[in-house]
N, C-alpha and C positions, 0 to 999 in steps of 0.2 A: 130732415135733410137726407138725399141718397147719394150713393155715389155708383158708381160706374163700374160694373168688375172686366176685366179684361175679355169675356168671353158677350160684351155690350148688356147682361141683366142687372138690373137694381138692386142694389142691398142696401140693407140698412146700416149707417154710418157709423163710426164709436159714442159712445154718450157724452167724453169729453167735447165740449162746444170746440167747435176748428176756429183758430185764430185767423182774423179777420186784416191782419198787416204783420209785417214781420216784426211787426215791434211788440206784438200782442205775442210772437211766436217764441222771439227772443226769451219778453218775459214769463212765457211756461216753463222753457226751457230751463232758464235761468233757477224757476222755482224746483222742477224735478232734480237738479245736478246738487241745489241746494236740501232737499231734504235725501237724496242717495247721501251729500255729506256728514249728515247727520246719524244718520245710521251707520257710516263707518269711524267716525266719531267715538261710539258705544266701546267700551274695552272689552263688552261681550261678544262672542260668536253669534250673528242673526244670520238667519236663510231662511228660505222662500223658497216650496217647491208648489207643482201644479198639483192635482190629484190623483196624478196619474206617477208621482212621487219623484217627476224630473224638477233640479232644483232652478227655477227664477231668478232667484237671489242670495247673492253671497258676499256680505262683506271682508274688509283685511284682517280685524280681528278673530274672522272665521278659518283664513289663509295660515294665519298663525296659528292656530289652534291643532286645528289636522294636519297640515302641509300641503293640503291645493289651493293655490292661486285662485282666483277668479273665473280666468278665461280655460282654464281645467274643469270647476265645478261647475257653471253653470251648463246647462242641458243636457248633464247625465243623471241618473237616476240615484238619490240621495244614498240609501241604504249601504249598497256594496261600497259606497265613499265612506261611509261612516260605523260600520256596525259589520261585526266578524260572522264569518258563518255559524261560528256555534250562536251568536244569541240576536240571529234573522228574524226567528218569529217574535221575538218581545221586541226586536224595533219597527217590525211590521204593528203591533200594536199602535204605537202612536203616531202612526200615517191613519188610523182608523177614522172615520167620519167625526167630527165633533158637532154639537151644537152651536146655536147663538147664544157668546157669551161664558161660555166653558171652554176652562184651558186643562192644560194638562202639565202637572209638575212632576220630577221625579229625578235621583241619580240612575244612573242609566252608564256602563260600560260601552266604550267607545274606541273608535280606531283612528289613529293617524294615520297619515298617508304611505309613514316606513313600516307600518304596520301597528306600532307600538301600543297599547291598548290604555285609556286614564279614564278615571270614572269623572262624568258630568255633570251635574245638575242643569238640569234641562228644561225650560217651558215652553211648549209648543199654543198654540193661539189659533183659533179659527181666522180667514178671512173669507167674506162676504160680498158675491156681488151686487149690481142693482137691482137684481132680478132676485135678491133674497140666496141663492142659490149658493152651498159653500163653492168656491172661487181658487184658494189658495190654502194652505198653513203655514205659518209661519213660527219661527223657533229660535229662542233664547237660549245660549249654553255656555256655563260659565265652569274650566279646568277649578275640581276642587281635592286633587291631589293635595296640596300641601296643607289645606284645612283637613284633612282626614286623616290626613298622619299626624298632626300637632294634637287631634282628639284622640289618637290613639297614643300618644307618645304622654297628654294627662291621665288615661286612663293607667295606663302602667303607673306612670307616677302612684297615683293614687291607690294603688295595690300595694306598691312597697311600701309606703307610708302607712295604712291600715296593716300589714304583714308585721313593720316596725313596734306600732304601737299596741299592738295585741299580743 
């Protein structure tokens, strides 16, 4: 199938087959809004930027997280939303090319929106077009502030208790 671009030449169409009644339209639609809910669902931070590292997609959980909304974060460029100028280049890291099937885990110091900075554990995911072609990445980050303090608050523990008994 082609379509028609404004200036009257052919291109070629999206891969998604064009629904054929509105009832076929409805139910796409219906499917995309239901899995967008899905993903904001998740209690984790998700987003979606292109390769050029403007972000796609950005769920509430994510809104919460740093402090931009939605219609803030998407079509600006992830980084300067997320990652202070001292540590640019380690979050340019994992905007880096991935393979098929390789993710990328790690805590990783991060910025909210008033600035304030918490460390995250982060997994970032290749996505893939039809054409094989990386397409997107996509990223998983979950605030693990009060799990870092609760392992540093047993390690202490566990000093005075060894300091105790020795």
């Amino acid at each position: 199938m082609t379509l028609l671009s404004l200036n009257g030449r052919r291109s070629a169409a999206c891969r998604r087959p064009v629904p054929s009644n509105i009832s076929e339209l409805e139910e796409a639609q219906e499917a995309e809004r239901f899995q967008a809910d899905l993903l904001d669902a998740v209690g984790q931070a998700v987003f979606a930027t292109d390769m050029a590292g403007v972000v796609l997609y950005w769920n509430r959980a994510a809104g919460r997280m740093f402090g931009w909304c939605t219609g803030d974060a998407v079509g600006r460029k992830l980084l300067p939303l997320l990652v202070s100028e001292e540590t640019m280049e380690a979050g340019s890291a994992v905007l880096s090319p991935l393979r098929p099937g390789e993710s990328r885990s790690g805590e990783r110091w991060v910025k909210r929106r008033d600035g304030s900075r918490f460390l995250a554990d982060v997994t970032t995911s290749p996505v893939f077009g039809a054409d094989g072609r990386l397409a997107a990445i996509i990223s998983v980050a979950a605030d693990v502030t009060e799990r870092k303090a609760g392992e540093d608050a047993r390690r202490q523990l566990g000093a005075i208790i060894d300091r105790q008994i020795a």
